[in-house]
N, C-alpha and C positions, 0 to 999 in steps of 0.2 A: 112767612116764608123768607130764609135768607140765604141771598145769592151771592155767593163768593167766587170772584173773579183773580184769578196768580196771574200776573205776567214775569214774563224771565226777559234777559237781554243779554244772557249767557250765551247767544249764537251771534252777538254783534261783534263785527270785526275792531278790535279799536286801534288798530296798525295798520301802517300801510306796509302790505307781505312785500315781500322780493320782487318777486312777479310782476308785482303791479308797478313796482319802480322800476322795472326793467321798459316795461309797458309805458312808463309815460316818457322816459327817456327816449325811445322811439317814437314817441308822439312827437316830442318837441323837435328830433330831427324834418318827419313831415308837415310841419307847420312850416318848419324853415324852406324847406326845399318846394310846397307849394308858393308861401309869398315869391320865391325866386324866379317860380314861373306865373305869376300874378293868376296864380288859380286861388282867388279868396271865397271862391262855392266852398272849397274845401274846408275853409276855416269858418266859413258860415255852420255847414254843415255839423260839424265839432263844437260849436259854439250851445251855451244857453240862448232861447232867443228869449231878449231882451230888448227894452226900446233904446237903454245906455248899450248895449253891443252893436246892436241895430245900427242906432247910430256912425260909431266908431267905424265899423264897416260896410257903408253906404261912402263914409269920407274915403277913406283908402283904396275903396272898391275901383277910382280912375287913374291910380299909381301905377305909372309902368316902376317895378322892384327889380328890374332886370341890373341895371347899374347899381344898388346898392349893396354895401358889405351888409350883410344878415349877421346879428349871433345871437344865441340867447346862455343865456345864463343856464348853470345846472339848475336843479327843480331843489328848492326848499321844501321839505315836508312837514306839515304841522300834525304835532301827537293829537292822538286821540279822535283828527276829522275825518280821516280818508280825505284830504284836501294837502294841496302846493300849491308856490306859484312860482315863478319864474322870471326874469326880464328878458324882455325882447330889445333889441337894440337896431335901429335901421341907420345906418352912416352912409352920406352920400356924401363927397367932397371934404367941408370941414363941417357940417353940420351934421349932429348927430340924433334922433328923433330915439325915446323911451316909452314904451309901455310895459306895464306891468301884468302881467297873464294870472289870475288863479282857478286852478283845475282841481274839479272835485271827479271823485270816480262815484260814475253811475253803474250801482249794484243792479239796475235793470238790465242794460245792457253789456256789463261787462268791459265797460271801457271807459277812458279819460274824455271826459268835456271840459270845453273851456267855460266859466261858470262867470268867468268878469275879467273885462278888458281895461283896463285905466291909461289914460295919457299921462306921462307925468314929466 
């Protein structure tokens, strides 16, 4: 007996649609504007959990961000992943603190996480 199995990949999205750019550009506004009110549940929440994110926001988690300039970068989109990333910039005084955000869209839910946090 022989069992023949097709799979297709003809329903996989291999672009990031409008939508979803429109969607993550919104994302990255609410990331900014919680850090400002140092709601980082929210970015927990949003986040992959990871022990390297974990991390990263366990440290930040006792930052008052009320005094710093916030910006992030527009979102770089990589072909073919359904993934960006973006920079975040924290400027307090003259010093200026980087990390690097990459966001993957999760087809479960319908929405942008943040998938890795980098200090750089």
């Amino acid at each position: 007996m022989t069992l023949l199995i097709s799979c297709s990949n003809n329903d996989i999205q291999k672009e990031v649609s409008l939508t979803q750019r429109k969607e993550l550009s919104i994302f990255l506004n609410l990331i900014k504007e919680n850090l400002t009110t140092n709601n980082i549940e929210y970015i927990k929440l949003n986040s992959k959990d990871s022990l390297k994110n974990n991390h990263i926001l366990t440290q930040i988690k006792n930052i008052d961000f009320s005094p710093f300039n916030i910006f992030m970068s527009k979102p770089v989109f990589l072909k073919k992943t359904n993934s960006a990333s973006s920079l975040l910039g924290l400027n307090f005084n003259e010093e200026t603190f980087y990390f690097k955000l990459y966001f993957v869209y999760d087809f479960y839910s319908k929405k942008w996480i943040i998938n890795t946090i980098k200090e750089i």
